[in-house]
C-alpha positions in Angstrom: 0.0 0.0 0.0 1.3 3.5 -1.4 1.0 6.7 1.0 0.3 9.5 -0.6 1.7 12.7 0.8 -0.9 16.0 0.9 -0.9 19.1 2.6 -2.6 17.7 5.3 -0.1 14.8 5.9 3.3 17.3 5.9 4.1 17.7 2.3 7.0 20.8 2.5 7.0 21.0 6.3 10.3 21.1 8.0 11.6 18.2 9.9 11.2 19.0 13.7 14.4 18.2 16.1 12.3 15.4 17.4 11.9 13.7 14.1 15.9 14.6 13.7 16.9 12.6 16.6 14.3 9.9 15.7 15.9 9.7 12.6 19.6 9.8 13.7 18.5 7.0 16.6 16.5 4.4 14.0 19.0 4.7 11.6 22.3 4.2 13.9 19.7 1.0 14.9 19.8 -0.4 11.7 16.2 0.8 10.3 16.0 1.2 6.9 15.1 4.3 5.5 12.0 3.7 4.1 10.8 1.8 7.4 11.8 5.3 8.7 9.9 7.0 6.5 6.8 4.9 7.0 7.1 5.6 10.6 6.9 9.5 10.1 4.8 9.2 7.5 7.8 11.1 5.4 8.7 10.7 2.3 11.4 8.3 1.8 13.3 11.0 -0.3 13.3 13.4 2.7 15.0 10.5 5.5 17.4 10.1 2.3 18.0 14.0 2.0 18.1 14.4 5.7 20.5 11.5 6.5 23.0 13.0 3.7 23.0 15.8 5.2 23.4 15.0 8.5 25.8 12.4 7.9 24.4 9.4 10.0 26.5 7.1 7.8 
């Protein structure tokens, strides 16, 4: 099943510092990012963008 992101659902929202370290946590944890996404109902494209820039890896 496909989630589809609107307006109403965070499309162009910042990520918040909470979701940061949630991010930074999963993936040091060995989460995939798309399970990642799924969890913050993010795009997958954003966890990637964000964990680039971060540097998680």
């Amino acid at each position: 099943m496909h989630t589809y992101f609107t307006p109403e659902n965070k499309k162009g929202k910042h990520l918040s510092p909470e979701e940061r370290g949630k991010i930074e946590a999963w993936f040091n944890d060995g989460v995939s990012r798309r399970e990642i996404a799924r969890r913050l109902e993010r795009s997958h494209a954003t966890i990637n963008n964000e964990i680039k820039q971060r540097s998680f890896d």
